[in-house]
N, C-alpha and C positions, 0 to 999 in steps of 0.2 A: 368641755361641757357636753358635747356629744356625746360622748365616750358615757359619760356616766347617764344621760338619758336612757341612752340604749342599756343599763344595766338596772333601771329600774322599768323602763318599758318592760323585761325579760320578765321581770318578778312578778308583774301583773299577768303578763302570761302566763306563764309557770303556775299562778294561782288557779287559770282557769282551765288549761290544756291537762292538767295532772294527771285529773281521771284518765284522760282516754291512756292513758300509761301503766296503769295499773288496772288487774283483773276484778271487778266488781265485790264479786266474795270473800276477797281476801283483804281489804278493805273494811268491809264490812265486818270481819270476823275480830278485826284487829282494834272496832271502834271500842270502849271501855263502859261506856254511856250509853248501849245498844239497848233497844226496849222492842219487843215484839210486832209493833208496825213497824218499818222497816222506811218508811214513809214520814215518817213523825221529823223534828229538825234535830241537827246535831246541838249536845247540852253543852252551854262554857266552854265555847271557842276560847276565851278569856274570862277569868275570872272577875273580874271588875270593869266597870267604863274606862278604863283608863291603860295604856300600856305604860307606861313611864311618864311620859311628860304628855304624850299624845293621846287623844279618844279612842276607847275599841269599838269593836262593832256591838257590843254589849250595850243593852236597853234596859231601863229598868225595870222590873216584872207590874203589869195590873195594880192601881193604888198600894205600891212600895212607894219607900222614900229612902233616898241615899245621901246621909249628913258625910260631908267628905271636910278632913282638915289636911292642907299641906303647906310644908315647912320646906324651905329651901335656906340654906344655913350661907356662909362665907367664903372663899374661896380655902382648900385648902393648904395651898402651896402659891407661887407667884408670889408677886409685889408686895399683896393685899392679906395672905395667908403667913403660913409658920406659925413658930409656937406663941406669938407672942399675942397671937389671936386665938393660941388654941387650936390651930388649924382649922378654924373659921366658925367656929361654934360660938364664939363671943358675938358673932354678927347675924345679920338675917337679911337675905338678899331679898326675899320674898313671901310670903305669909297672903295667903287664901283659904277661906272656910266658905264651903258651897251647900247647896242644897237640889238635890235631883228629886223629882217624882214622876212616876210611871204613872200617864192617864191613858195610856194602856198599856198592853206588852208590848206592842212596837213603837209606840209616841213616849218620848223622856220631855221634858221640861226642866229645864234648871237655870237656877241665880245663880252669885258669887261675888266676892269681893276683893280685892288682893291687894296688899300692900304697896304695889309699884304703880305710882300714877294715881294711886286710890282709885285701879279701877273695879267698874263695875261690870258686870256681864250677866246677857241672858241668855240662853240658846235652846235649843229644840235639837231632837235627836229623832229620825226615823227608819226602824228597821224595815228595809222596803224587798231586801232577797234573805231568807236563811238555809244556809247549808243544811240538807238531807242527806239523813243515811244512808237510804237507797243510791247515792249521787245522780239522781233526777235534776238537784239542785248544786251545785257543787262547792258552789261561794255563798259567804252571805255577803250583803250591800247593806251599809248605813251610810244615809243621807245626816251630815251634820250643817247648822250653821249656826254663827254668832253675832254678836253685837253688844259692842264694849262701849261704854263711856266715860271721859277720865277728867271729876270734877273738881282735882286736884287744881292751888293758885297757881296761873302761871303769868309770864310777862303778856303785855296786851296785844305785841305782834305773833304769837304764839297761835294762840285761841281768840280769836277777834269776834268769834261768834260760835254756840253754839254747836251748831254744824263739824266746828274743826276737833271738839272732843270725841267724835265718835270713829270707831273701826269696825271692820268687819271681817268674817272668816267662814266659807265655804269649803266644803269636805265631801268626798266620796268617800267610804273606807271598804276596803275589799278585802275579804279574809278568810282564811280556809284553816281548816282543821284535820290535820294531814291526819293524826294518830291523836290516841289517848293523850299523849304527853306533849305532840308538837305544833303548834300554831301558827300562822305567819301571815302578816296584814299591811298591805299597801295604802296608804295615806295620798290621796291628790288633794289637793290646797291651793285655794285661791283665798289670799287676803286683799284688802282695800281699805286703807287709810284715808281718811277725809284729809286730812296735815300732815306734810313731813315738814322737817327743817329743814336739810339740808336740799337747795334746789337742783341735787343731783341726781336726788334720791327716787325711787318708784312707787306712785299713791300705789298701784297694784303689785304684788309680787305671788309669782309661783311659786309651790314648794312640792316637793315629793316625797314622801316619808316612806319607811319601812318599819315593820317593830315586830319582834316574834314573843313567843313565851315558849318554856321550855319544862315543862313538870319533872320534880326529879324523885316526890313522894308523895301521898296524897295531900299533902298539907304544905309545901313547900317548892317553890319556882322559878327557875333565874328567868328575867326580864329582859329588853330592850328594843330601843328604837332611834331613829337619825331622822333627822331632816336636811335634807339640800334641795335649795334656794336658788333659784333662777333668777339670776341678778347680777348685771353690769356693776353697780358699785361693788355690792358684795363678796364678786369673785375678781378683783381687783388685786393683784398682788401688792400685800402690805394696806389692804383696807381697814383693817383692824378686824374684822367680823368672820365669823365664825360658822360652820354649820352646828347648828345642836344636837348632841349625841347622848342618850342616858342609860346606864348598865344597874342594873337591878337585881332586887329578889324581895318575892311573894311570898306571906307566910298567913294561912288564915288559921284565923282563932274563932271558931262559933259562928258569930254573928258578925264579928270584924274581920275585913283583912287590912294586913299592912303592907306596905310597900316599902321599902329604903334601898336607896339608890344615888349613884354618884353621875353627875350632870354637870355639862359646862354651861349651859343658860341660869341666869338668875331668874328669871319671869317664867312663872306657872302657864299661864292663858296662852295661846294659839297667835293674841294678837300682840304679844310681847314678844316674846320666845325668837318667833321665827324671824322679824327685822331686825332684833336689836341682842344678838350673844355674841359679846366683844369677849369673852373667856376664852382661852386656849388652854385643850387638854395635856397638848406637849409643853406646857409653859410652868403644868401645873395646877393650871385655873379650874378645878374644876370642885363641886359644891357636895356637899353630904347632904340628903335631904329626905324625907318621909312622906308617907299617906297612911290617912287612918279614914276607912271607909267602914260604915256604919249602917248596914239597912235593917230598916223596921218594914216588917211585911204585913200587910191589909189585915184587917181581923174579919 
């Protein structure tokens, strides 16, 4: 577990030390989205709120609104997949339709609802650093958090009160915009479950993500990101569980982008995803799934 600490400690660094490794100018001459202050912030570090399965450091602009639908489908392969599902399209591991609105350019606000657990979530989004082209600023910083609640029936030692439906999910995201085309953003995560079941289990768990974007034409972008989990049960040999990994591509149209991409997590939200992806990609476990992101901008 060291081992791989030390390999996402590096990436945070990496994100911040970059600059002083590269000459100013040349940096600059290379940015695509360059505007004559030179001072102004870097544009579409990412494309959307979202890298794969995880948050970007993207806000949504001054009364915008971003109607987001995501579909996560069946496993394709494993136990659960092959043809006779289709390779997983006959099923639906997860189904979330959100709502984001920008009460300013740095403060996002968003609902959602999602199939697993019936739950429901609210969160806040605040861009608190954004990378400059000058690299005065080198990273941008968004502060995320959430709070889920899941008022789905269950048995009465389950949910005995209130209280036990609820979770929660803290976020740093750090992210840099190396070149026109390349991106890369370190995810810190702290969740906090009011209930587990199993009394092995951790009401808190860490996690540490990474996810890049990769542009490869103006309209068109492979994706991805991982999370690893800091957790005694979880890295357990033969615990069943899994880190979540999701491999993409970006395609905008107009006013919409879409996302499709293959993931071993069923659960969309932050506070599913990260405890609970019993899928393996070497198994075969893993999902075909979509975003269809939608902003209507202020008039």
């Amino acid at each position: 577990m060291n081992q791989k600490f030390n390999i996402f400690l590096s990436l945070c660094l990496l994100l911040v030390l970059a600059p002083a490794a590269q000459a100013q100018d040349s940096l600059l001459d290379a940015l695509a989205d360059s505007v004559a202050d030179k001072s102004q912030p870097v544009f579409a570090t990412f494309k959307t709120t979202r890298v794969v399965n995880g948050h970007s450091v993207e806000t949504v602009k001054r009364k915008g609104l971003d109607f987001r639908v995501t579909h996560h489908f069946g496993d394709i392969s494993g136990d659960g997949g092959g043809v006779h599902t289709l390779f997983g399209l006959d099923q639906s591991a997860d189904i979330r339709i959100a709502f984001e609105y920008g009460l300013t350019d740095r403060l996002t606000l968003g609902i959602g609802r999602s199939k697993i657990g019936e739950l429901l979530d609210g969160y806040a989004k605040y861009r608190l650093l954004a990378q400059t082209q000058d690299n005065r600023m080198p990273v941008s910083t968004t502060l995320f958090v959430n709070a889920g609640f899941t008022p789905q029936k269950a048995a009465a030692e389950e949910y005995d009160n209130a209280a036990h439906r609820l979770s929660y999910t803290y976020q740093v995201l750090i992210a840099r915009k190396f070149s026109p085309n390349f991106s890369l953003q370190v995810m810190s995560t702290l969740l906090h479950r009011n209930y587990v079941a199993n009394p092995q289990d951790e009401h808190d768990l860490f996690s540490m993500g990474v996810g890049g974007r990769l542009k490869l034409t103006k309209r068109f972008a492979l994706l991805a990101d991982y999370f690893y989990t800091f957790s005694e049960l979880r890295n357990q040999p033969g615990s069943g569980f899994y880190a979540p990994l999701g491999l993409g591509v970006e395609i905008e149209t107009g006013g919409h982008v879409f996302h499709m991409f293959f993931t071993n997590n069923a659960g969309i939200v932050e506070n599913v995803f990260i405890p609970n992806t019993t899928s393996s990609w070497a198994k075969g476990e893993f999902k075909f799934g979509f975003n269809i992101s939608r902003a209507f901008g202020a008039r």
